[in-house]
C-alpha positions in Angstrom: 151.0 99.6 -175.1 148.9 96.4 -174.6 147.2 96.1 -171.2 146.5 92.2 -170.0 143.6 91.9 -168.0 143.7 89.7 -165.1 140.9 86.8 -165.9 139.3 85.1 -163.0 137.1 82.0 -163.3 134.8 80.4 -160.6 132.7 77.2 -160.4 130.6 76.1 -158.0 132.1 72.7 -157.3 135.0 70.5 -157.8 135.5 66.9 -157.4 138.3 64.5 -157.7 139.9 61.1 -157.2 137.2 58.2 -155.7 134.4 60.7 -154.3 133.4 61.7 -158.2 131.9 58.2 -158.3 129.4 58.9 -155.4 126.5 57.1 -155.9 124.0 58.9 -153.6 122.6 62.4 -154.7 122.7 65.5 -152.8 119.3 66.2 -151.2 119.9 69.8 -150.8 118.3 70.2 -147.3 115.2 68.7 -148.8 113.6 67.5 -145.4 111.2 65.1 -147.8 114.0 63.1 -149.2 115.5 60.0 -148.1 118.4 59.6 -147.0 121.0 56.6 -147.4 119.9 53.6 -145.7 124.0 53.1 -144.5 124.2 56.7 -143.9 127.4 57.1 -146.0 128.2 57.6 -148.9 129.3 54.6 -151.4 131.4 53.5 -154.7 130.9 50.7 -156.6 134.0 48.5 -156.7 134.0 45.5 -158.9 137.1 43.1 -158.8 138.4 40.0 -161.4 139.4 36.6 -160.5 141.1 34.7 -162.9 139.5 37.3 -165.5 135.9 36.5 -164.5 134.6 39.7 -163.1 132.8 39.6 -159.6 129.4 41.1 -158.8 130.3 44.8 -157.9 130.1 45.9 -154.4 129.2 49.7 -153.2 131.7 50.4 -150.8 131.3 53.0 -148.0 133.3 55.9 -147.9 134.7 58.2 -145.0 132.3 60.9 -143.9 132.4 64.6 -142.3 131.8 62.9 -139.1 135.4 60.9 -139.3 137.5 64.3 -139.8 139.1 65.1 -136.2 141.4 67.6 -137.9 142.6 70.0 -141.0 146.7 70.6 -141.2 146.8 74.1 -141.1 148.8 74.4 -144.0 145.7 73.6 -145.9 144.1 77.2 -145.1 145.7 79.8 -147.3 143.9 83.0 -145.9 141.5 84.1 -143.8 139.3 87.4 -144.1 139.0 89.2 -141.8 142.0 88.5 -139.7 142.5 88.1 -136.1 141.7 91.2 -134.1 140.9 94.0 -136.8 138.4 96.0 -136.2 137.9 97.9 -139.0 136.3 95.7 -141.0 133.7 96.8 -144.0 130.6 95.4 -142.3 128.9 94.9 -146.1 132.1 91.9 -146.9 131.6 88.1 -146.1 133.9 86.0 -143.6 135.6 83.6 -145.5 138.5 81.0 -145.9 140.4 79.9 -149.0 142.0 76.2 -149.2 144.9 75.4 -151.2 142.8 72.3 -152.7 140.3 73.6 -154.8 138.6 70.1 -153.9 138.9 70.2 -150.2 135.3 72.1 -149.4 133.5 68.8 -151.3 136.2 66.5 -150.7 133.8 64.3 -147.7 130.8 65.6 -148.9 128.6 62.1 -148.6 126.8 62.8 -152.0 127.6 63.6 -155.7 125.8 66.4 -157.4 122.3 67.7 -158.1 122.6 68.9 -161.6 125.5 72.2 -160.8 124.4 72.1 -156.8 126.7 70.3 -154.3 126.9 70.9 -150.4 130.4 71.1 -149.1 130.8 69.2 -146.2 132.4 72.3 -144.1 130.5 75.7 -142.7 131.8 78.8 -141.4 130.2 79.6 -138.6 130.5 83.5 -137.4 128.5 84.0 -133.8 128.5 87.2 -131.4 129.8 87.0 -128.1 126.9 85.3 -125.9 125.8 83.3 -129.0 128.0 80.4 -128.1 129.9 78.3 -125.1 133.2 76.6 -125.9 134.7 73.7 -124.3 138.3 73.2 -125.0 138.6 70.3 -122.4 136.5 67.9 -124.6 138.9 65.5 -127.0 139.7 65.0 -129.3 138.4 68.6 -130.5 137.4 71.4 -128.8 133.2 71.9 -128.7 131.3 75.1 -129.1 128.0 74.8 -128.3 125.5 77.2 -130.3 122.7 78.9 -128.1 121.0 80.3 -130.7 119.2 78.1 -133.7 119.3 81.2 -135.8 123.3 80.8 -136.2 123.5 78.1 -138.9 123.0 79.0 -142.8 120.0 77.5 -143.7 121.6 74.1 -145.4 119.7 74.1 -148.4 121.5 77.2 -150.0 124.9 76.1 -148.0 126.1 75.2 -151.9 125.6 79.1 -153.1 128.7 79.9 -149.9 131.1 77.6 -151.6 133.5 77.9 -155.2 136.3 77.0 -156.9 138.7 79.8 -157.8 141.4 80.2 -160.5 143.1 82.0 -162.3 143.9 80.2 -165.0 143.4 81.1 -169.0 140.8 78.5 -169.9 139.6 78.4 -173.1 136.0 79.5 -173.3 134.5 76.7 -175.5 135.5 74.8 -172.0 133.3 76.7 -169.5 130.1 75.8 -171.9 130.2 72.3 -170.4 130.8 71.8 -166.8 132.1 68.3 -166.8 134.7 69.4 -169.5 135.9 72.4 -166.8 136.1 70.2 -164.2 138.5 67.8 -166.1 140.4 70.8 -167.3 141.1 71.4 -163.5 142.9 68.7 -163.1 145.7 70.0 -165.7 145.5 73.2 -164.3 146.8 72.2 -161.0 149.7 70.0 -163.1 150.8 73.5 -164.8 150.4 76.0 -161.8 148.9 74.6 -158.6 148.8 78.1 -157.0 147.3 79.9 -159.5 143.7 77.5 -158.8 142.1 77.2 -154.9 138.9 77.1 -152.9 136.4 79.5 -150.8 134.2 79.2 -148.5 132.4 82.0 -147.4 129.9 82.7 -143.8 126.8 84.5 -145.2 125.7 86.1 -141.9 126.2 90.2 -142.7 128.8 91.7 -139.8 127.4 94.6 -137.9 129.3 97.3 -137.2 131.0 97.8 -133.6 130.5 94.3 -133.3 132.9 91.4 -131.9 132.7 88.1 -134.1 134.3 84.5 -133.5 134.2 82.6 -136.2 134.3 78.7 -136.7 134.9 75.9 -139.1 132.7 73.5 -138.8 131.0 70.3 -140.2 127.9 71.4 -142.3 125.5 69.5 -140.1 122.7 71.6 -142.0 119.7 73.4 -140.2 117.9 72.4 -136.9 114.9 70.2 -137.8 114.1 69.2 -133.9 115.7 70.1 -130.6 116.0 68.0 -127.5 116.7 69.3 -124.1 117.8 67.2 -121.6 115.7 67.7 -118.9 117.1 65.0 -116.1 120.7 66.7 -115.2 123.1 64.3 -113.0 123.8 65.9 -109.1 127.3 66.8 -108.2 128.1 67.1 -112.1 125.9 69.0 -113.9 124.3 70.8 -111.0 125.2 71.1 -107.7 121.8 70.9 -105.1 122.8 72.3 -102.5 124.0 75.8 -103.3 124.2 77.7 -100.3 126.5 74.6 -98.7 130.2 76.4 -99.7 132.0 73.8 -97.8 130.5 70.8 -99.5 130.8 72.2 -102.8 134.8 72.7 -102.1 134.2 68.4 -101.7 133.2 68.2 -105.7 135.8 70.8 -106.8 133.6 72.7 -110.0 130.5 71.5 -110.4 129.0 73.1 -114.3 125.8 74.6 -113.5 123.1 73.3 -116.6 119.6 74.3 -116.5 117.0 71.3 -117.0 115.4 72.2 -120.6 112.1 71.8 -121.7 111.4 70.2 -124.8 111.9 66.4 -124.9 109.2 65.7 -127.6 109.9 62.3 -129.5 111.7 62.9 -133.1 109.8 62.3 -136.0 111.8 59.9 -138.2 110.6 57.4 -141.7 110.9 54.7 -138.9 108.5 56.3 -136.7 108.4 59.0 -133.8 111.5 58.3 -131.7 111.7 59.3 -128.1 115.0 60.5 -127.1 116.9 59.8 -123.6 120.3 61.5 -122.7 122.8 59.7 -120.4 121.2 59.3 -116.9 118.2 60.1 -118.3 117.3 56.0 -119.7 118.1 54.7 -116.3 114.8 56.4 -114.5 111.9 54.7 -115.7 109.8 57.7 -115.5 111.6 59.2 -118.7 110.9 56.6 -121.1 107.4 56.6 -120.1 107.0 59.9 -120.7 108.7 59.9 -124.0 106.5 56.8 -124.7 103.2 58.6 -123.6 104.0 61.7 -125.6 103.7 59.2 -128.7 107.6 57.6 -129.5 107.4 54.4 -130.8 111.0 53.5 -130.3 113.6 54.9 -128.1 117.7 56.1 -128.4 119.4 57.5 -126.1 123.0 59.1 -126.1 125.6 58.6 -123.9 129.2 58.7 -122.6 130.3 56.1 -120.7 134.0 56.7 -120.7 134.1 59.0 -117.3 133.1 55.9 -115.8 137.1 54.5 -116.2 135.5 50.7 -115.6 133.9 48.2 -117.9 131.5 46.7 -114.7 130.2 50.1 -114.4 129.2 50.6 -117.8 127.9 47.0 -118.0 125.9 48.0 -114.9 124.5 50.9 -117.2 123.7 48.9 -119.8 122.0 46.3 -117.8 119.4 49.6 -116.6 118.9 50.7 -119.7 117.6 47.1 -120.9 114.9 47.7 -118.3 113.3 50.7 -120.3 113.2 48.5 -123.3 111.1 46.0 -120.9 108.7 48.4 -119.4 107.0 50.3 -122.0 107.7 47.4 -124.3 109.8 49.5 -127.1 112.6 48.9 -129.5 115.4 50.8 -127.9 118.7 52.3 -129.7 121.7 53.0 -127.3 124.4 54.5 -128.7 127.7 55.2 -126.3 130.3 57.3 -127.1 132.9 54.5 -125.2 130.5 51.4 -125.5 128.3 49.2 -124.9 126.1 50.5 -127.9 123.6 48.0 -128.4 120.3 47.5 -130.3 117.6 46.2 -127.6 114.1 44.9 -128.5 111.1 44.8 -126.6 111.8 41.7 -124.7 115.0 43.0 -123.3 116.9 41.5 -125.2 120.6 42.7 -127.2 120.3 41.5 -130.9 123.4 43.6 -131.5 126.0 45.6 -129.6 129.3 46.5 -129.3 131.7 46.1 -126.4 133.1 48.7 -124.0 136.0 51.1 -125.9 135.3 49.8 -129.6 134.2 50.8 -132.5 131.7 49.5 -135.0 127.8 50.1 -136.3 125.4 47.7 -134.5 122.4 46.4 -136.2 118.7 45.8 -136.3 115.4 45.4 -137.6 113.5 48.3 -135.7 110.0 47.5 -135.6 107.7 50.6 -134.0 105.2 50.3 -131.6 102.4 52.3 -130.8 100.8 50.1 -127.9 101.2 51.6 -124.0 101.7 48.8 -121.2 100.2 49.0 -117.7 103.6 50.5 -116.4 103.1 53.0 -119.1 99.9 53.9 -118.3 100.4 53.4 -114.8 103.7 54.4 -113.9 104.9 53.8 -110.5 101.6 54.1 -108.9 101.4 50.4 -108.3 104.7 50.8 -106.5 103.5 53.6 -104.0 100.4 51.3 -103.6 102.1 48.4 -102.3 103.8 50.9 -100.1 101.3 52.6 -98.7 99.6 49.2 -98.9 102.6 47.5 -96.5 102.7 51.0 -94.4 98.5 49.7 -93.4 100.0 46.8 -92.4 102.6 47.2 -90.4 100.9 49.6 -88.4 97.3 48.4 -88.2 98.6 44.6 -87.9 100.6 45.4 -85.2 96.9 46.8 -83.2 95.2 43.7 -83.8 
């Protein structure tokens, strides 16, 4: 009686369609290496007129950061399921996707030799390890409290394959390339019998509750900010013991101010970073701008706001920072006005209230500290107190 064994075959990426011709290589979480000057990815697409061929262009390609959604149709199995407990603490989370491309599909990168990042994670955190939000749009958030969580991103490739089942000739799995065409006519003969895993590589305790989460592999923490400024009313309320005013603001979230603001190091320069409220108090770009950044961004949502004249207004503050410590300033809304803003004040490039684009510039770093900078407001209370001596003493003589 002959006995067939079942023959499985993995590989640790696969590529199809428009994103094999990648231009940019995958960095691997190598901190050193540069990235993309357009941060995406791009092809090369060269046209004919009148069968004289053009000089080629690179054109840019979608990203992780454009994906709002997967159909669910696309995830085949999920291990462990929902709600069991009994789980064997030494196996991996994982998911498996009908396309054995989709884990590299938006990856913004070809490959490093046999090495390519996929552009998803599995994320698997304890209860208290994370916060989510599903009032935020047009996906829910989940805000990680530990920096521990994520894989660190430059062995993310080792938690990703291609799986099939297939009977592929072995003089094929010599040569990479010549597998990965071969894939192609294994999903024309038997689409089901060829599919993708990604796997979490964080080792389940026993006894232990688990959520887990697919997310964009945004790689390993290399700085934290903190916003330290937090908005009255909205992300704290200051007057806790008043129950009767807070019934006023309905729920107010309670955030605690963080600690670490310290400027971003970047190929550009040390970048001092602002959050919302925080650019429109001079006090916070001067301290970013004291504690060495030699240009400024800062990150906000504009879109609670409901009115163009009120994010105008915000823009208009936000210019002012730009003017006081005389720094190159990067303001990048969620609903607009994102804008590029030189020392002067001035907008060389911005976008308009609810649109979408990239804005522009030639960032030039500064390392120079003003008078405001080095002064702060103490010439304001001066002339304060300096009026107060009048008004009173004047009044005497």
């Amino acid at each position: 009686m002959a006995i067939e064994v079942a023959k499985y075959q993995f590989q640790s990426w696969a590529r199809r369609g428009i994103a094999a011709h990648i231009n940019e290589q995958d960095t691997l979480g190598n901190p050193a290496a540069l990235l993309p000057p357009n941060e995406r990815a791009s092809v090369p697409i060269g046209v004919s007129i009148n069968a004289t061929p053009q000089t080629p262009k690179d054109f840019a390609l979608i990203g992780p950061g454009d994906i709002i959604g997967i159909q669910r149709e696309m995830i085949v199995r999920t291990e462990p399921r929902n709600w069991i407990t009994n789980v064997e603490p030494n196996y991996l989370a994982f998911i498996e996707f009908y396309d054995e491309d989709f884990p590299w599909r938006y990856t913004p990168a070809r490959p490093n030799g046999e090495r390519l990042r996929p552009w998803l994670a599995v994320l698997v955190l304890k209860e208290g390890e994370f916060d989510r939000d599903d009032r935020r749009l047009p996906l829910p958030v989940v805000s990680v409290k530990t920096q521990n969580a994520w894989p660190p991103s430059d062995e993310s490739w080792l938690f990703a394959h291609v799986h099939t089942e297939q009977d592929i000739a072995p003089d094929q799995l010599s040569d990479l390339e010549e597998y990965l065409r071969s894939l192609r006519d294994a999903v024309t003969t038997d689409p089901d019998k060829i599919y993708s895993r990604l796997m979490s590589p964080r080792h389940l305790e026993p006894n232990k509750a688990y959520t887990a989460f697919l997310v964009p592999s945004s790689g390993e923490f290399q700085r934290v900010y903190e916003k330290g400024r937090l908005v009255p009313f909205a992300e704290y309320f200051p007057f806790a013991g008043l129950t009767l005013l807070r019934r006023q603001f309905g729920e107010v979230r309670e955030f605690t101010p963080g600690a670490q603001q310290a400027p971003f190091p970047t190929p550009l320069g040390a970048a001092g970073m602002m959050i919302c409220n925080e650019a429109m108090v001079g006090s916070e770009a001067v301290a970013r701008v004291r504690q060495g950044a030699e240009w400024l961004v800062t990150l906000t949502n504009d879109s609670w706001v409901g009115r163009r004249q009120y994010a105008e207004i915000a823009l208009a503050m936000v210019r002012l920072r730009a003017v006081e410590v005389r720094r190159w300033l990067v303001r990048a809304s969620t609903s607009g006005p994102s804008a590029m803003i030189d020392p002067a004040g001035r907008i060389v490039d911005a976008l308009p209230f609810d649109a979408h684009g990239t804005v522009r510039a030639a960032v030039v770093p500064r390392r120079d500290l003003t008078v405001y900078a080095r002064l702060g407001d103490a010439f304001a209370w001066a002339c304060v107190a300096a009026t107060v001596l009048v008004v009173v003493f004047g009044r005497r003589v």
